[in-house]
One Martini backbone bead per residue (centre of mass of N, CA, C, O) as a GRO file, in nm:
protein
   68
    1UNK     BB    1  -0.953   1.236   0.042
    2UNK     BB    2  -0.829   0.949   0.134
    3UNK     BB    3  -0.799   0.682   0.418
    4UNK     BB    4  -0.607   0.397   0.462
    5UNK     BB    5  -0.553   0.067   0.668
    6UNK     BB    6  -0.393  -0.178   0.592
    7UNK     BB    7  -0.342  -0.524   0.587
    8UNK     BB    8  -0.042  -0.680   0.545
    9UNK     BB    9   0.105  -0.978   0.458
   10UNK     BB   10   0.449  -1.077   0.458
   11UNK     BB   11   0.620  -0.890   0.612
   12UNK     BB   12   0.988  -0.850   0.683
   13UNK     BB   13   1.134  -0.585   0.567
   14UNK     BB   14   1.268  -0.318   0.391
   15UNK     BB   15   1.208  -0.436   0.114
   16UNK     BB   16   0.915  -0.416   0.158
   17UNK     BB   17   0.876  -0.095   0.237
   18UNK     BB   18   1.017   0.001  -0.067
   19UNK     BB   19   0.780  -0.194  -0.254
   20UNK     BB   20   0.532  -0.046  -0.138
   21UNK     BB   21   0.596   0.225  -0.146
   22UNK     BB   22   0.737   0.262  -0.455
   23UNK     BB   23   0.468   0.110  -0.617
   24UNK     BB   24   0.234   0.286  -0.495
   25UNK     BB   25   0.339   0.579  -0.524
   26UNK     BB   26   0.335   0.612  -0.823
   27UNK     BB   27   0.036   0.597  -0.822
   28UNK     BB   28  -0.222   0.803  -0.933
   29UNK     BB   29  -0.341   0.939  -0.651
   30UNK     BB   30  -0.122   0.949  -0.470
   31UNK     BB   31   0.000   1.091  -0.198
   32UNK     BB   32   0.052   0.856   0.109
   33UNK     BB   33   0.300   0.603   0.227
   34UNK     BB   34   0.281   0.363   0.505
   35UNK     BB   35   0.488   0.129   0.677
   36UNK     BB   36   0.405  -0.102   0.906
   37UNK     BB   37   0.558  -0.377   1.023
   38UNK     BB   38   0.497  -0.462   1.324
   39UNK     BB   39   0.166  -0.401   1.251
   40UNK     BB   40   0.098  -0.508   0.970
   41UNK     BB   41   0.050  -0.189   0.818
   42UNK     BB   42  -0.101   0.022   0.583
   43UNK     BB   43  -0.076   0.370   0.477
   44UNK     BB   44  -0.317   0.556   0.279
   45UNK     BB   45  -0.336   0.798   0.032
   46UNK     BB   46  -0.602   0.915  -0.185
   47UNK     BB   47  -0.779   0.978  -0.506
   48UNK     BB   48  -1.088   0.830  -0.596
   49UNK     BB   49  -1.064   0.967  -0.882
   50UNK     BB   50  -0.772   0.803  -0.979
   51UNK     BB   51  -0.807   0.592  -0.801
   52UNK     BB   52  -0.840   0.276  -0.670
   53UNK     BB   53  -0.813   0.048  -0.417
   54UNK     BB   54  -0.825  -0.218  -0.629
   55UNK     BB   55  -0.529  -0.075  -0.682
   56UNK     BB   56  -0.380  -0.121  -0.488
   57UNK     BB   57  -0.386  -0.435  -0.386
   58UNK     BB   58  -0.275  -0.494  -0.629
   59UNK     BB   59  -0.019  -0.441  -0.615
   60UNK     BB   60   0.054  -0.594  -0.335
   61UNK     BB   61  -0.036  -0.866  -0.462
   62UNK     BB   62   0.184  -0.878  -0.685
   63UNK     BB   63   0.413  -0.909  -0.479
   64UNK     BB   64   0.326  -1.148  -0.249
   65UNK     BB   65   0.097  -1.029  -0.073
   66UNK     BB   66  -0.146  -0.967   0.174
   67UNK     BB   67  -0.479  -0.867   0.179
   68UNK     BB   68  -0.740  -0.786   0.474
   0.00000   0.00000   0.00000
């Protein structure tokens, strides 16, 4: 399992914690999703053998969110 910290500009509401936490969460191999909104930061836990971060920054950048 791995764990990593994403900065995610963007991010200003409720809208916004429901639809990456939401979004995210779907992909097989997630396993904890969690937006902190104030400190613009996303937690991810993840098993990288199903799952790639390249593929979670993209759910997150479809959304019209950065990912830095």
């Amino acid at each position: 399992m791995e764990n990593v910290i994403l900065t995610v500009k963007g991010m200003s509401c409720g809208h916004c914690i429901n639809s990456i936490e939401g979004n995210v969460g779907k992909l097989n191999g997630v396993q904890v999703v969690k937006v902190h909104l104030k400190e613009e930061k996303v937690d991810v836990s993840f098993d990288a053998k199903v799952v790639s971060l390249k593929e979670i920054t993209d759910i997150i950048e479809d959304q019209g969110y950065d990912v830095e």
